[in-house]
Backbone atoms as SQL, in Angstrom:
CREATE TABLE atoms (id INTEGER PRIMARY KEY, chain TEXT, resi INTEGER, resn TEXT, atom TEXT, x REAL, y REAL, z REAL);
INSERT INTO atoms VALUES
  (1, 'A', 1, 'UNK', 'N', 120.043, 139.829, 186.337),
  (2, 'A', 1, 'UNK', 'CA', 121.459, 140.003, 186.591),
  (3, 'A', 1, 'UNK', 'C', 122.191, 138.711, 186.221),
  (4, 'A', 2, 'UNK', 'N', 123.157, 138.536, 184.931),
  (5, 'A', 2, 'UNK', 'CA', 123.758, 137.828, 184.674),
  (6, 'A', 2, 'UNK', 'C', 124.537, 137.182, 185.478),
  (7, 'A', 3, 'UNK', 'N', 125.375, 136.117, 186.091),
  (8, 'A', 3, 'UNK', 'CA', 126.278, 135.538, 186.996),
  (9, 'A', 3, 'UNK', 'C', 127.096, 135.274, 185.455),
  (10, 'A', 4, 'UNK', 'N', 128.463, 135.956, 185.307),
  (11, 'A', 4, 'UNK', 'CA', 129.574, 135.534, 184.496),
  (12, 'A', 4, 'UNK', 'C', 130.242, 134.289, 184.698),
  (13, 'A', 5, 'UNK', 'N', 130.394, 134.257, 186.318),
  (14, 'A', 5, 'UNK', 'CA', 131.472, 133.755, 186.662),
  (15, 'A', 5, 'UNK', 'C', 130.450, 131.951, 187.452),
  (16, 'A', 6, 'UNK', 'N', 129.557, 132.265, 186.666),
  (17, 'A', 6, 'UNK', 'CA', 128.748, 130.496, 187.284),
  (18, 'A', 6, 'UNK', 'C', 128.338, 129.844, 185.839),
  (19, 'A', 7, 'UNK', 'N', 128.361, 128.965, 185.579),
  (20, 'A', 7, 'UNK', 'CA', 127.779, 128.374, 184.283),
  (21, 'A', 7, 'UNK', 'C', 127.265, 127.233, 184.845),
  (22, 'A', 8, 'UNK', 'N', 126.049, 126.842, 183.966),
  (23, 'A', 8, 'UNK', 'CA', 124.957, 125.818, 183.554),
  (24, 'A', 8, 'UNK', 'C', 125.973, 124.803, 183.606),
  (25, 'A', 9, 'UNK', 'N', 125.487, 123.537, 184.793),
  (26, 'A', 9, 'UNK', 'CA', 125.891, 122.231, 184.903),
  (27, 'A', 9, 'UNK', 'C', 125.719, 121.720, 183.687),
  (28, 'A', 10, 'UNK', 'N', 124.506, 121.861, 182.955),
  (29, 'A', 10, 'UNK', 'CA', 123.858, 120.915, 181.927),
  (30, 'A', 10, 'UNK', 'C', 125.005, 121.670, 180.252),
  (31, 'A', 11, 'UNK', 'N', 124.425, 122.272, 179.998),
  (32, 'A', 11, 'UNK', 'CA', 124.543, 123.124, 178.761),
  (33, 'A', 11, 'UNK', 'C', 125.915, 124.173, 178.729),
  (34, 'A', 12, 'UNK', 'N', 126.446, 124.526, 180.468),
  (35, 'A', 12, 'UNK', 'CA', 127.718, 125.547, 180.462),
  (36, 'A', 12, 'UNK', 'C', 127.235, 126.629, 179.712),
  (37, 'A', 13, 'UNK', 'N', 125.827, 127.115, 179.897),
  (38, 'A', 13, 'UNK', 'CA', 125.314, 128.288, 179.673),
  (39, 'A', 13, 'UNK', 'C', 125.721, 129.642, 180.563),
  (40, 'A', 14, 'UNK', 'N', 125.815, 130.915, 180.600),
  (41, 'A', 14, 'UNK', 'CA', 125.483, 131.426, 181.565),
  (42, 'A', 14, 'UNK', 'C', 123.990, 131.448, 182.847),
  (43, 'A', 15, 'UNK', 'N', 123.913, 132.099, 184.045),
  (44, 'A', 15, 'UNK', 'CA', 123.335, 132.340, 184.835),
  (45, 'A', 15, 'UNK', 'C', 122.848, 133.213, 185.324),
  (46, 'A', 16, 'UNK', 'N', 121.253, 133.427, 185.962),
  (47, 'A', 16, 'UNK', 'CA', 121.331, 134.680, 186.155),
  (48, 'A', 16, 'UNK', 'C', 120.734, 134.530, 187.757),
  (49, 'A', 17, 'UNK', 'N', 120.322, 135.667, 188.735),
  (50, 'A', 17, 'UNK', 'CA', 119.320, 134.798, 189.940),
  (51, 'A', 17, 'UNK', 'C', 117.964, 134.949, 189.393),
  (52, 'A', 18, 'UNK', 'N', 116.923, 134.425, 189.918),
  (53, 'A', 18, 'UNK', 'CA', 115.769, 134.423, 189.235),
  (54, 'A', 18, 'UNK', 'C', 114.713, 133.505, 190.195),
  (55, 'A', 19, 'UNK', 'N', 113.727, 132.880, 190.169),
  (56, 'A', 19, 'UNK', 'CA', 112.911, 131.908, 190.978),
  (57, 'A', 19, 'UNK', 'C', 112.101, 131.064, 190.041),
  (58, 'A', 20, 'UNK', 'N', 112.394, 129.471, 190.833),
  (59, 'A', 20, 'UNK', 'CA', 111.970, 128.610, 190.359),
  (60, 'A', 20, 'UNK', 'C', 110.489, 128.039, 191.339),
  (61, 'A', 21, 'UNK', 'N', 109.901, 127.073, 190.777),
  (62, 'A', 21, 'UNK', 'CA', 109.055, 125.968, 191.664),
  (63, 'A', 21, 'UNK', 'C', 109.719, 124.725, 191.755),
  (64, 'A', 22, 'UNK', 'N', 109.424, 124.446, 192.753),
  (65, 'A', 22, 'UNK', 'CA', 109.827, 123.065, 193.472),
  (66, 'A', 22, 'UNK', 'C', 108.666, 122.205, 193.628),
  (67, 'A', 23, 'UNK', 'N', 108.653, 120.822, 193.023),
  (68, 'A', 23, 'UNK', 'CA', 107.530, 119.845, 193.439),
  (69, 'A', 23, 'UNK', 'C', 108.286, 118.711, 193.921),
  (70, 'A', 24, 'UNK', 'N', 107.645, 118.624, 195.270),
  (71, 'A', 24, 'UNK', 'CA', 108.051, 117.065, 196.230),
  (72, 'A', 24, 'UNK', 'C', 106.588, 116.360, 195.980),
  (73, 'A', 25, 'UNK', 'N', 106.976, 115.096, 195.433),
  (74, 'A', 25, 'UNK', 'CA', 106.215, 113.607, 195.729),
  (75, 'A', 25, 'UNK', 'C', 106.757, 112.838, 196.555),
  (76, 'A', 26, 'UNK', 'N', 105.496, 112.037, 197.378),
  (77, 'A', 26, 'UNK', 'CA', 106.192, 111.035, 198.319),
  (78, 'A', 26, 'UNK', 'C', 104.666, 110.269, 198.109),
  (79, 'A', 27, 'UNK', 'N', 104.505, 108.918, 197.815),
  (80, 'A', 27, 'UNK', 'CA', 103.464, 108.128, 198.439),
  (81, 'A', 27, 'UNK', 'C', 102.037, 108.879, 197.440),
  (82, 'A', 28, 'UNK', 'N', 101.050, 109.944, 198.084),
  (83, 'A', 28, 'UNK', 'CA', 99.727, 110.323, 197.798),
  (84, 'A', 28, 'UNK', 'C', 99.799, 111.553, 197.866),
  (85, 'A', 29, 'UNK', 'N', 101.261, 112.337, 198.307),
  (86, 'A', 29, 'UNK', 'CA', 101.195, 113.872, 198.643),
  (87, 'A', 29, 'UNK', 'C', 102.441, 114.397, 197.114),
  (88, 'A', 30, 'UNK', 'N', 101.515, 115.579, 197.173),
  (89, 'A', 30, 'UNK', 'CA', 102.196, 116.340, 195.434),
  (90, 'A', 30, 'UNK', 'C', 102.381, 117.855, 196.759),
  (91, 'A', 31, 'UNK', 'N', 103.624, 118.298, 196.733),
  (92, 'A', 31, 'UNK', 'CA', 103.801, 119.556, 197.726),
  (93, 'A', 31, 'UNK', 'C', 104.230, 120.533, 196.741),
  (94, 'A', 32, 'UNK', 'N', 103.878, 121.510, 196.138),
  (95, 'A', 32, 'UNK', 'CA', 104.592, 122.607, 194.914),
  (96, 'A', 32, 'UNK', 'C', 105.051, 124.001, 195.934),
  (97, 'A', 33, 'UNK', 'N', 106.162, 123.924, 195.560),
  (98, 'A', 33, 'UNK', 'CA', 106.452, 125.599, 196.431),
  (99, 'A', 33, 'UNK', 'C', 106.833, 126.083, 195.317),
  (100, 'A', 34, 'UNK', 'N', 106.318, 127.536, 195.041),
  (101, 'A', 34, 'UNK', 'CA', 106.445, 128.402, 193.884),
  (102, 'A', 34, 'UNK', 'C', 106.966, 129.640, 194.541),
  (103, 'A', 35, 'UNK', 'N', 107.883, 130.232, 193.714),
  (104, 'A', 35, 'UNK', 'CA', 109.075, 131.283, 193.727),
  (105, 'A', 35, 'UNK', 'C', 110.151, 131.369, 194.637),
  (106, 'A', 36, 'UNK', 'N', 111.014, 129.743, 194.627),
  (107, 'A', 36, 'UNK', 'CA', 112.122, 129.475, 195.592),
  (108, 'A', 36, 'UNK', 'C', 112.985, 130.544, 194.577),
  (109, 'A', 37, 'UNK', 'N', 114.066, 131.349, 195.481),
  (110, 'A', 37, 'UNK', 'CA', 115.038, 132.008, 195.300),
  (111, 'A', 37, 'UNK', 'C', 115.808, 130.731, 194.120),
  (112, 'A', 38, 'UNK', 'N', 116.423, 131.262, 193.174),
  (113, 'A', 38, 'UNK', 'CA', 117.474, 129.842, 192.744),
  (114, 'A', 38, 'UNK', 'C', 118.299, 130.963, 191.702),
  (115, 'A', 39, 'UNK', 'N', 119.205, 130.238, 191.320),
  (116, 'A', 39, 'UNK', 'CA', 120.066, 130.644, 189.677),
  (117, 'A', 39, 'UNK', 'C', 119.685, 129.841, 188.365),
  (118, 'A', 40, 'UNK', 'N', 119.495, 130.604, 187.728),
  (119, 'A', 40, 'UNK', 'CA', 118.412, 130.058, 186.293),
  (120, 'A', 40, 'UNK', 'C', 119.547, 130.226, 185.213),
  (121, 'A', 41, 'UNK', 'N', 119.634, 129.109, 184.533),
  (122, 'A', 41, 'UNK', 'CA', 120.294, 129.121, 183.104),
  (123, 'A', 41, 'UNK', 'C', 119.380, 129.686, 182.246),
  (124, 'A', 42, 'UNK', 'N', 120.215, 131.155, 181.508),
  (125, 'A', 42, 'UNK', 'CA', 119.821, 131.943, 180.369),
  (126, 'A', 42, 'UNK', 'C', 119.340, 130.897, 179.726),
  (127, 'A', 43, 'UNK', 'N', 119.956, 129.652, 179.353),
  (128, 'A', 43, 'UNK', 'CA', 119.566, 129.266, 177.920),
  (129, 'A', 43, 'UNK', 'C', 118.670, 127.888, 178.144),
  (130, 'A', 44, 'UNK', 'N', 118.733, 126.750, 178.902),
  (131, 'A', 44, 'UNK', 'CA', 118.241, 125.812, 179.161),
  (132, 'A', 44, 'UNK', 'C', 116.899, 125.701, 180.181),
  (133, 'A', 45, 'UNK', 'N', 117.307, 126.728, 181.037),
  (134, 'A', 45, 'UNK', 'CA', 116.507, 127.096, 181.804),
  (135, 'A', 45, 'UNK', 'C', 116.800, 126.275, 183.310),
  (136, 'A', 46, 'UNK', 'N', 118.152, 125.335, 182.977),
  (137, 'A', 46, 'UNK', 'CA', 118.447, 124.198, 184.319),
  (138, 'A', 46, 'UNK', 'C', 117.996, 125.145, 185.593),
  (139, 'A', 47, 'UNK', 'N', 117.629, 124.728, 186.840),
  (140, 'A', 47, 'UNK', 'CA', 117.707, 125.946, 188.195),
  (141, 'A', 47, 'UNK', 'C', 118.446, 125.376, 189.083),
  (142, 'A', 48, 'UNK', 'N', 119.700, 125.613, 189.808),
  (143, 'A', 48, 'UNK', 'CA', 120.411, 125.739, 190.947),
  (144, 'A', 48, 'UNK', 'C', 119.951, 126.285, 192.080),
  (145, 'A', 49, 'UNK', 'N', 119.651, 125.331, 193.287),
  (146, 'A', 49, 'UNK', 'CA', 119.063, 126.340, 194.183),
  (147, 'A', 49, 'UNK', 'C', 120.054, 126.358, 195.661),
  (148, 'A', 50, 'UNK', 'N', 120.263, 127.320, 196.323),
  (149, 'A', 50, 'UNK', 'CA', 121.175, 127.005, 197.578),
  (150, 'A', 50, 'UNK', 'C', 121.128, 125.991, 198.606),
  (151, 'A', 51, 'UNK', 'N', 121.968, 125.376, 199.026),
  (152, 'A', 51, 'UNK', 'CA', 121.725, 124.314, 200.352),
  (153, 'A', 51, 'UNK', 'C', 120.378, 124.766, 201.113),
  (154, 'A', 52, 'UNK', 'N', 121.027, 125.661, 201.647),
  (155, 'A', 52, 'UNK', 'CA', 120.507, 126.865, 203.018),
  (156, 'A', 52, 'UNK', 'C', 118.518, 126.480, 202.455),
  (157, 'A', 53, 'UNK', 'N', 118.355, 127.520, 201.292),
  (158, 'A', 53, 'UNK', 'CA', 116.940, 127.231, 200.536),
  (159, 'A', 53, 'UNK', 'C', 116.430, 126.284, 200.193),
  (160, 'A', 54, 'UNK', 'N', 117.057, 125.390, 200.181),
  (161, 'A', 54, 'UNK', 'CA', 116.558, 124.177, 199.713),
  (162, 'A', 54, 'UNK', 'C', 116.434, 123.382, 200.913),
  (163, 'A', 55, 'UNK', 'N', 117.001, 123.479, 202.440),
  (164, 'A', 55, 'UNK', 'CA', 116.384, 122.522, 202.807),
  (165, 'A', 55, 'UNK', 'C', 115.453, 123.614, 203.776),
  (166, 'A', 56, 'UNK', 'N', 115.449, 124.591, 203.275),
  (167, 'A', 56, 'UNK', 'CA', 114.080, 125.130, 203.659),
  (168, 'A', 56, 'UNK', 'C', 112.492, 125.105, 203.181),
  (169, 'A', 57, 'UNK', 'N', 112.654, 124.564, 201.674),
  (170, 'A', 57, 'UNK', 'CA', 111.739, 124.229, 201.179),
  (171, 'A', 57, 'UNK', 'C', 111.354, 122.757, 201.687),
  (172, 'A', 58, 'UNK', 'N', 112.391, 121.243, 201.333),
  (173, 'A', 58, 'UNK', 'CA', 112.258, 120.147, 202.355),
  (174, 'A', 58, 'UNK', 'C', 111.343, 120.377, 203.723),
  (175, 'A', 59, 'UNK', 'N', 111.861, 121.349, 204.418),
  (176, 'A', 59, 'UNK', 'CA', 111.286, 121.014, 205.737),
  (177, 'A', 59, 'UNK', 'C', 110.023, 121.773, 205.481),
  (178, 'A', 60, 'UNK', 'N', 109.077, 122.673, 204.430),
  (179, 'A', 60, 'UNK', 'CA', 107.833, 122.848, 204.337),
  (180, 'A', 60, 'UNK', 'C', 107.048, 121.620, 203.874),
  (181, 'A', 61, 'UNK', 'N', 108.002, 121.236, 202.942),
  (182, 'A', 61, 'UNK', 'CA', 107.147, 120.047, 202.447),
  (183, 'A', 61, 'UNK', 'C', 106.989, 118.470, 203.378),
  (184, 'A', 62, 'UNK', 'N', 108.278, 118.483, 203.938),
  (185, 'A', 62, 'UNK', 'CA', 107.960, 117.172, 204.636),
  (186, 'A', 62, 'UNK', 'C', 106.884, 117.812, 205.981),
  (187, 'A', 63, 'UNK', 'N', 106.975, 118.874, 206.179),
  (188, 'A', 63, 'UNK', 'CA', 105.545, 119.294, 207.225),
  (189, 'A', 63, 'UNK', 'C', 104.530, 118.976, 206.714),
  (190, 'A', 64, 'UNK', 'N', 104.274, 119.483, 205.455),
  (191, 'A', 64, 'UNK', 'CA', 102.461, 119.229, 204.979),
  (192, 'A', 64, 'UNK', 'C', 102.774, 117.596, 204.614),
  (193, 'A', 65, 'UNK', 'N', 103.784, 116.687, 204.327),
  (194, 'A', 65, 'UNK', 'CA', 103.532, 115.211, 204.090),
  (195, 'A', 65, 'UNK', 'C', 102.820, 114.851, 205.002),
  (196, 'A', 66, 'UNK', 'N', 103.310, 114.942, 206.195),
  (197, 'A', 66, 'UNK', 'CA', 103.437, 113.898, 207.679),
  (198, 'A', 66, 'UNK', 'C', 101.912, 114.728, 208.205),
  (199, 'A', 67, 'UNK', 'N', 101.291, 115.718, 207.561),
  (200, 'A', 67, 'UNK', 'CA', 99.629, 116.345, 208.109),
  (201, 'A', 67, 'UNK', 'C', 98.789, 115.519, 207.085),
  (202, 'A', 68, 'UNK', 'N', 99.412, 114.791, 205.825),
  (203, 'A', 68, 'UNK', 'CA', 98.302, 113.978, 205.217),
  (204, 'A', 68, 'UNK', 'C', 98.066, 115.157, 203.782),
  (205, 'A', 69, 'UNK', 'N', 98.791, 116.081, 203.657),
  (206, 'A', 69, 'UNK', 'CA', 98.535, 116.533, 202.335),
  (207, 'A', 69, 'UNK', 'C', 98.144, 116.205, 201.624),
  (208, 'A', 70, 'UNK', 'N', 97.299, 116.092, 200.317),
  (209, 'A', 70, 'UNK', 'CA', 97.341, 115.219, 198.913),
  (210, 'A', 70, 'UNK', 'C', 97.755, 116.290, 197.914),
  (211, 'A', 71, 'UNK', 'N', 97.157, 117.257, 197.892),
  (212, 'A', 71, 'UNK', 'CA', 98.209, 118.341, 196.932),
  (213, 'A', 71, 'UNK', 'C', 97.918, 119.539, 197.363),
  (214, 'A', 72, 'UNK', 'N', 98.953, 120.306, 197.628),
  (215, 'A', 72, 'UNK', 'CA', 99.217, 121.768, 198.487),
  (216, 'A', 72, 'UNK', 'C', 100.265, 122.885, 197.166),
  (217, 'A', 73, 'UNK', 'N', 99.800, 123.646, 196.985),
  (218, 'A', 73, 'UNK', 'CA', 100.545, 125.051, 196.629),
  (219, 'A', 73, 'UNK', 'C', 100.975, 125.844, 197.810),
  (220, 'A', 74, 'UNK', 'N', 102.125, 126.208, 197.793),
  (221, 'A', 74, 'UNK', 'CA', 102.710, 126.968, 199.034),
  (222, 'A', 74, 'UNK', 'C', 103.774, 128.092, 198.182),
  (223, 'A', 75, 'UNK', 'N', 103.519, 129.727, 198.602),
  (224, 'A', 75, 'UNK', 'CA', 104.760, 130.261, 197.631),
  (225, 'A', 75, 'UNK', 'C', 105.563, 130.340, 198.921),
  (226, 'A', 76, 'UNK', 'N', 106.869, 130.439, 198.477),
  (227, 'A', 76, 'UNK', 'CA', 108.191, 130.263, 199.804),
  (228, 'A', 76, 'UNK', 'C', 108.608, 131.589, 200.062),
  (229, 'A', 77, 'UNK', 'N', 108.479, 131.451, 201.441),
  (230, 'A', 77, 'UNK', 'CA', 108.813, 132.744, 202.586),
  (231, 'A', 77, 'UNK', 'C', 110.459, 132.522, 202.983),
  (232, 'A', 78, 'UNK', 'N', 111.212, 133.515, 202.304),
  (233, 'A', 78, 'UNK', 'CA', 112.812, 133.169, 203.404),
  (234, 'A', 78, 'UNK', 'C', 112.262, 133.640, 204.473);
């Protein structure tokens, strides 16, 4: 589903919704969350993701930091 009315920060492409991965580094921990909700540029591929989602992903990842993670795959649950 196209978004007309949002364009690409980078390129001023159109948008569509779609899901991205997210990787947090800190220190010795690599945290990947795969299929965050986001808006994907048709053409560049830039991803926009919501406040709300995004610091929902943050607070998975700073959980597995502070348990000593070294590298975790997690797919994201709203």
């Amino acid at each position: 589903m196209i978004m007309e009315n949002m364009r690409c920060p980078l390129c001023k492409s159109e948008m569509e919704k779609g899901f991205t991965d997210v990787t947090f580094r800190r220190e010795k921990s690599i945290i990947v969350i795969e299929d965050v909700p986001s808006i994907l540029c048709v053409n560049c591929g830039e991803a926009v993701i919501d406040s709300e989602i995004s610091q929902k992903a943050y607070a998975i990842a700073e959980r597995e930091m502070k348990r000593g993670v070294v590298l975790e795959f997690f797919k994201f649950a709203a």
